[in-house]
Backbone as a printed PyTorch tensor [residue, N CA C, xyz], in Angstrom:
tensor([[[  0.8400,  -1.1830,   0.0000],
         [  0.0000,   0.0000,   0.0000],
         [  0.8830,   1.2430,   0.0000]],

        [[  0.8420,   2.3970,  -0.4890],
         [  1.4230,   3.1250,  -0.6020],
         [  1.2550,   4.5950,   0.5400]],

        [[  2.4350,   5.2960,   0.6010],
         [  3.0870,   5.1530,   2.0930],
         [  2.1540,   7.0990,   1.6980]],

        [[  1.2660,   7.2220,   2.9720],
         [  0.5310,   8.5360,   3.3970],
         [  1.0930,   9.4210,   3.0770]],

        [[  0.6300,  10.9990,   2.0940],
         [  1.5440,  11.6500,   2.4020],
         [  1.4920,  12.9030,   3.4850]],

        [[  2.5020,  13.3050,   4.1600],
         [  2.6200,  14.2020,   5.4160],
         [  2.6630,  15.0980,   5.1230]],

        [[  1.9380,  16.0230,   6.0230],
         [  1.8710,  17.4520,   6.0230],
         [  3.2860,  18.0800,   6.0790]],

        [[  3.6130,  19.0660,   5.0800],
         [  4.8450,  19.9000,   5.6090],
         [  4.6300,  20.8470,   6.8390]],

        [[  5.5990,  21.0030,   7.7180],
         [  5.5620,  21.8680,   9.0060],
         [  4.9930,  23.3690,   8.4840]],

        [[  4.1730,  23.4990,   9.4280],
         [  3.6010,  24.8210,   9.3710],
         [  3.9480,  26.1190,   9.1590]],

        [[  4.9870,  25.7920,   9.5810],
         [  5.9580,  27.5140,   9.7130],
         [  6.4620,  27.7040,   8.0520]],

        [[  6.6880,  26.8270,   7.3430],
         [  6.8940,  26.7190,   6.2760],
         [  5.2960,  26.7050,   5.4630]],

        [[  4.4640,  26.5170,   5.3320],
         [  2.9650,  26.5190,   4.9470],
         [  2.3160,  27.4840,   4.9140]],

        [[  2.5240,  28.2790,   6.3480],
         [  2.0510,  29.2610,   6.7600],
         [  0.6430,  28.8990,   6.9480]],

        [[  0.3200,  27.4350,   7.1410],
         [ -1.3110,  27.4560,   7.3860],
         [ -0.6630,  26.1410,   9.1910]],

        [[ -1.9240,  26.6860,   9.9610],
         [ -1.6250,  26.0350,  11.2000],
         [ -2.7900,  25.1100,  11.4410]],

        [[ -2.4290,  23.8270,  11.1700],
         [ -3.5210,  22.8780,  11.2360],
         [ -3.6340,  22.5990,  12.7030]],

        [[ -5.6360,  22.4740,  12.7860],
         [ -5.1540,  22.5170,  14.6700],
         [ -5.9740,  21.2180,  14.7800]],

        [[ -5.8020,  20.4160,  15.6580],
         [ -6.7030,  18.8350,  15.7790],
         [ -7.9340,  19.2240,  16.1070]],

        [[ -8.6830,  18.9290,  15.4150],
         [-10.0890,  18.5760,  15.6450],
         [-11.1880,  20.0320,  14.6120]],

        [[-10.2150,  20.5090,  13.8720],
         [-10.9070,  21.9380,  12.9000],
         [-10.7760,  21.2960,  11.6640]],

        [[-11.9240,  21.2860,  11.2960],
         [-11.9450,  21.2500,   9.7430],
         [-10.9100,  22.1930,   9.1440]],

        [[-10.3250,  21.0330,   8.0560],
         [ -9.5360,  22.0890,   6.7880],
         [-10.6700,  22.5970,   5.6180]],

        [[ -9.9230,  23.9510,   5.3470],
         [-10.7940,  24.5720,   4.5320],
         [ -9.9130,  24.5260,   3.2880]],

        [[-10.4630,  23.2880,   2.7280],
         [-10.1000,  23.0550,   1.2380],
         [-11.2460,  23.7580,   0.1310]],

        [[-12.6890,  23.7110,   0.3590],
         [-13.1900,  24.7640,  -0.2080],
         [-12.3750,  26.0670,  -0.3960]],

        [[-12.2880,  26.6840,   0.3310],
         [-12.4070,  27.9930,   0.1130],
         [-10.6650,  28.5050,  -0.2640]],

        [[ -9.8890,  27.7380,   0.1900],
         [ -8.3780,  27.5910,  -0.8500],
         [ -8.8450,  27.0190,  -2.0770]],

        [[ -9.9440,  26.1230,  -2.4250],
         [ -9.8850,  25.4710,  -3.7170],
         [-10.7290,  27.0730,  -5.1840]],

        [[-11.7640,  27.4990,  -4.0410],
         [-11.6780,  28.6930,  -4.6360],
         [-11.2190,  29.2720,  -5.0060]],

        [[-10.2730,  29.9420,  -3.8960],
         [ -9.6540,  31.0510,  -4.0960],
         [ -8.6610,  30.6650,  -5.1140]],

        [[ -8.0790,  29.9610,  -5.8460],
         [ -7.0130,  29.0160,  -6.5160],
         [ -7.8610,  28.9180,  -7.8230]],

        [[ -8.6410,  28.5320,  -8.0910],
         [ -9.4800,  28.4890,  -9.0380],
         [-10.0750,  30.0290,  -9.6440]],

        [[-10.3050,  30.8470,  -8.8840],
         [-10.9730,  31.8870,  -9.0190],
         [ -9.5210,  33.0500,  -9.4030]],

        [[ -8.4560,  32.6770,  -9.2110],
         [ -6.9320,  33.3230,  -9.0690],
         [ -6.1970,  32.9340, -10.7370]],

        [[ -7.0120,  31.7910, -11.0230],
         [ -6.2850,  31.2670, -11.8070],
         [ -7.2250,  31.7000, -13.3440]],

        [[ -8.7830,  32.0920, -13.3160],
         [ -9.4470,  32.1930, -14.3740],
         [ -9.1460,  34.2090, -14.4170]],

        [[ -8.5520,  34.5510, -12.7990],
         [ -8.3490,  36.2350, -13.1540],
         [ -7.3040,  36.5160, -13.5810]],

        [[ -6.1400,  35.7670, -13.8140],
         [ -4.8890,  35.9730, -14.3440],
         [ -5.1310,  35.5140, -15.6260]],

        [[ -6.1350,  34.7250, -16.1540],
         [ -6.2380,  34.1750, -17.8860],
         [ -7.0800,  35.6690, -18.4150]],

        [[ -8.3600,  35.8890, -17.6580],
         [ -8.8670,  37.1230, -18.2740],
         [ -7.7750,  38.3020, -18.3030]],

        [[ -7.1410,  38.4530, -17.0630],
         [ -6.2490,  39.5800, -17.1940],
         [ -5.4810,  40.0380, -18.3980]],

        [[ -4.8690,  38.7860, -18.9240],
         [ -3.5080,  38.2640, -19.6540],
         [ -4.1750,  38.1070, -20.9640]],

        [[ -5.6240,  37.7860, -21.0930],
         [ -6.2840,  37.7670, -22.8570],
         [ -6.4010,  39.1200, -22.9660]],

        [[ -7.5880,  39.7800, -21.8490],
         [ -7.4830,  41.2010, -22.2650],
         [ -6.4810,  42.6030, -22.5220]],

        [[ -5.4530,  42.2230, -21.8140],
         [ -3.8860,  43.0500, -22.4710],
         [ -3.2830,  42.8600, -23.3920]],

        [[ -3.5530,  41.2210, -24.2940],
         [ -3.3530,  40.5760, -25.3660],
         [ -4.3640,  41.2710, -26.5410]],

        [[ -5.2960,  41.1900, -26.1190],
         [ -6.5230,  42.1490, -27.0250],
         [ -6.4280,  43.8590, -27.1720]],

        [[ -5.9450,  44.0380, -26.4020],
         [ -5.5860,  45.9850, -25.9630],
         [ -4.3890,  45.8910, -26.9970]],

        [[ -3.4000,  45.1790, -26.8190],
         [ -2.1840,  45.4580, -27.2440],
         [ -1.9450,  45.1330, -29.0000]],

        [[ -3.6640,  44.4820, -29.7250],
         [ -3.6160,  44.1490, -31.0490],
         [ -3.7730,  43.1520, -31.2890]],

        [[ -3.7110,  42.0310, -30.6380],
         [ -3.6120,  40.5480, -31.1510],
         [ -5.1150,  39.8190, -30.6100]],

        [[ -5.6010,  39.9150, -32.4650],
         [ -7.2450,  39.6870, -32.5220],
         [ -7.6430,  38.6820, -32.2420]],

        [[ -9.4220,  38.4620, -31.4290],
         [ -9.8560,  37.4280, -31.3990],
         [ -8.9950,  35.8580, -30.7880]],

        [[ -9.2060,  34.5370, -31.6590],
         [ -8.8980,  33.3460, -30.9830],
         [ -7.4530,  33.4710, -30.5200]],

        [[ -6.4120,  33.9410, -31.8220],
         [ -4.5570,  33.8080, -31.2720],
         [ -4.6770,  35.0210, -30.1750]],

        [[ -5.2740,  35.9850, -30.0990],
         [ -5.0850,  36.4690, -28.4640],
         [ -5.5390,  35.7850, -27.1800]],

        [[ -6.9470,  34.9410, -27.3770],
         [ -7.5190,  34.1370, -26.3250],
         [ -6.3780,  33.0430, -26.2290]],

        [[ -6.0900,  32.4090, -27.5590],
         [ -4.9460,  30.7660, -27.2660],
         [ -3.8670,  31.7590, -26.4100]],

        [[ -3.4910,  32.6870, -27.0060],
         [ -1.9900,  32.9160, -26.4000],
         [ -2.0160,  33.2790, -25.0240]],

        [[ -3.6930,  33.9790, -24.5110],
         [ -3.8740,  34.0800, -22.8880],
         [ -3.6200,  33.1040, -22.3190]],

        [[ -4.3280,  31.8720, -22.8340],
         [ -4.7200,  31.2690, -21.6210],
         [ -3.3740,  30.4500, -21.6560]],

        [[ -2.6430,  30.1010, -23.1720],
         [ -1.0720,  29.5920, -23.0570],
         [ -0.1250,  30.2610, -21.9630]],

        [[  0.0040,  31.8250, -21.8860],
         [  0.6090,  32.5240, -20.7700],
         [  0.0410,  32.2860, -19.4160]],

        [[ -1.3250,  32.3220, -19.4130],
         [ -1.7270,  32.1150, -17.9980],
         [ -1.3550,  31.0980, -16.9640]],

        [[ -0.6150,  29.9060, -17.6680],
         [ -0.3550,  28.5400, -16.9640],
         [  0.8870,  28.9940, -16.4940]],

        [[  1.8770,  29.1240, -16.7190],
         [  3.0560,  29.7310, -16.0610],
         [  2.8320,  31.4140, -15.0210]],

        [[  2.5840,  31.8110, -15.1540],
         [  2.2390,  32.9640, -14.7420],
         [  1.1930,  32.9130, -13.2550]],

        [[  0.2710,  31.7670, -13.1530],
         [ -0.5350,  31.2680, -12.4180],
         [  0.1200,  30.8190, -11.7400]],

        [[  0.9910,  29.9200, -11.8960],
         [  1.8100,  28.8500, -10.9600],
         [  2.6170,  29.8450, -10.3640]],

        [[  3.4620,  30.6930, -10.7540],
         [  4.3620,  31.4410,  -9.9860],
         [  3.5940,  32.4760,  -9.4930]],

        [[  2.5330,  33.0160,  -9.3260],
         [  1.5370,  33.3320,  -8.8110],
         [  0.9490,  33.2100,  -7.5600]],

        [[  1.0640,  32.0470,  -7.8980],
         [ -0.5220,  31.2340,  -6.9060],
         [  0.2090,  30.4940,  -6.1000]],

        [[  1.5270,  30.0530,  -5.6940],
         [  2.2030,  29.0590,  -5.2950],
         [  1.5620,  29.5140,  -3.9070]],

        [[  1.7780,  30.4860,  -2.8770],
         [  1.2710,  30.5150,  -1.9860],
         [  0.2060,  29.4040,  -1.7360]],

        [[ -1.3040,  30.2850,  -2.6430],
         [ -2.5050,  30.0430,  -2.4600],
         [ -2.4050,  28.2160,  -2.9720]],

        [[ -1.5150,  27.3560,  -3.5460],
         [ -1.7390,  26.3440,  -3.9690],
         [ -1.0390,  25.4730,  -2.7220]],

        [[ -0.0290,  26.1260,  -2.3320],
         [  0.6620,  25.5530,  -0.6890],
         [ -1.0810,  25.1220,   0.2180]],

        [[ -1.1450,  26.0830,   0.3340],
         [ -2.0860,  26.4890,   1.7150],
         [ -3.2390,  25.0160,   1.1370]],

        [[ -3.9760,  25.4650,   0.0780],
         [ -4.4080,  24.1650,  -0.4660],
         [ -3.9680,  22.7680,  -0.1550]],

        [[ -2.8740,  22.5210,  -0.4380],
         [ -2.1570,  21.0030,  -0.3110],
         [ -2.1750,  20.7150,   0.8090]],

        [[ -2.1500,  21.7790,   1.6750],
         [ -1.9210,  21.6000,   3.2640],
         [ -2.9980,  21.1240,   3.7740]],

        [[ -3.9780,  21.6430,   3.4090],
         [ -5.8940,  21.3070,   3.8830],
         [ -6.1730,  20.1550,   3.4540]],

        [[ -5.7350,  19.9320,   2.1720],
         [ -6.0470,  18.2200,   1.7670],
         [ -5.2760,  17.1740,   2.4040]],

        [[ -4.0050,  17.6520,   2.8590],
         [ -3.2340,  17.0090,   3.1850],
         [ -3.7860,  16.2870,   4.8210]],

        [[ -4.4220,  17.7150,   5.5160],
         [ -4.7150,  17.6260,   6.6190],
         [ -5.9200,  16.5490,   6.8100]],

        [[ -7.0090,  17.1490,   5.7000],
         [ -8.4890,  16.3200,   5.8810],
         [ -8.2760,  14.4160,   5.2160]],

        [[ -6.8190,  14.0500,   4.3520],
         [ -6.7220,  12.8210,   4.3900],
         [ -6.2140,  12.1840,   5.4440]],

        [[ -5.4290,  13.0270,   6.6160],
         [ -5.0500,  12.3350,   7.5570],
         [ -6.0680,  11.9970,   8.4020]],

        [[ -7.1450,  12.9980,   8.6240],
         [ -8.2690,  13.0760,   9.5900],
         [ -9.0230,  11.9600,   9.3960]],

        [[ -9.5920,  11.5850,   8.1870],
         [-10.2400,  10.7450,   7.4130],
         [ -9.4740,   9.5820,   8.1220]],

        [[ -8.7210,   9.1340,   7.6440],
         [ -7.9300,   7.9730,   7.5900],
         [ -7.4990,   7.6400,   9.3080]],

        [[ -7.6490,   8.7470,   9.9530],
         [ -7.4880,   8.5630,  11.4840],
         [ -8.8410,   8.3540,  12.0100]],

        [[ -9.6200,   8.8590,  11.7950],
         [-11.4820,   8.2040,  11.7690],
         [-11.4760,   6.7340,  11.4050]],

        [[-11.0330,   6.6170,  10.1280],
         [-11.1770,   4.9270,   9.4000],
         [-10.4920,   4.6290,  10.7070]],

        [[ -9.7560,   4.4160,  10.7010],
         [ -9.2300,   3.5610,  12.2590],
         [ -9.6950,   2.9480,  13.3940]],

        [[ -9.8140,   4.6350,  13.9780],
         [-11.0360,   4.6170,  15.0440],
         [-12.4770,   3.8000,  15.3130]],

        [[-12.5170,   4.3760,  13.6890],
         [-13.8380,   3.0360,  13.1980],
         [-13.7160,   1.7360,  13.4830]],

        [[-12.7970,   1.2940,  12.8720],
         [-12.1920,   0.0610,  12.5010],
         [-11.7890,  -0.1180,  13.9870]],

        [[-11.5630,   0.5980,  14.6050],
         [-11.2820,  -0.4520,  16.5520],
         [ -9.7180,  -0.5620,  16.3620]],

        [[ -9.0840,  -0.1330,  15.5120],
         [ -7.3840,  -0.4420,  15.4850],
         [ -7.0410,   0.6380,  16.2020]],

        [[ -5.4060,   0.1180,  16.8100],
         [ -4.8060,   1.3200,  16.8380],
         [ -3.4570,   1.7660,  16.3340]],

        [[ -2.9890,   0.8500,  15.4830],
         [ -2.2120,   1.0310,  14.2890],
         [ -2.7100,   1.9200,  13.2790]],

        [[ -1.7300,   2.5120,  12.8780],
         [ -1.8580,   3.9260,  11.5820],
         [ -1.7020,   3.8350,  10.1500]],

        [[ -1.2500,   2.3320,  10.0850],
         [ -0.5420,   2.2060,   8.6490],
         [ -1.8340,   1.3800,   8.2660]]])
């Protein structure tokens, strides 16, 4: 079975997972999503201002937007990984509990 993966330390994350709080993977999955369609509009419409008509300004947005997003968003995509990271451990520490074990693996 393949081996859980662990949360990176917090101080590095900058998100502080606390036992027993829901992670808010919504609202990082938003904000990440919603970060990522305002940097494609941003980046078509300065493409369109600057002359370059119609579809090759839209392809070439949303082509720029993927790099530009990532170095961007890395924060907002950390903080994300961290919440999922958190709510599979939770999960999987419930399954347990369930299950009457008290082994982790």
């Amino acid at each position: 079975m393949a081996e859980p993966i662990k949360a990176a330390p917090a101080e590095t994350t900058g998100a502080t997972p606390v036992l027993g709080e829901k992670p808010q993977v919504g609202k990082w999955l938003a904000v990440y999503t919603l970060g990522r369609l305002a940097i494609a509009a941003a980046l078509i419409a300065l493409l369109w201002v600057l002359g370059l008509p119609g579809t090759p300004g839209f392809l070439f947005g949303v082509l720029l937007a993927m790099p530009v997003a990532y170095l961007v968003l890395a924060p907002v995509r950390t903080r994300l990984t961290t919440a999922l990271v958190v709510r599979a451990e939770q999960k999987e520490r419930l399954r347990t509990e369930l299950r009457g074990g008290d082994d982790l693996s």
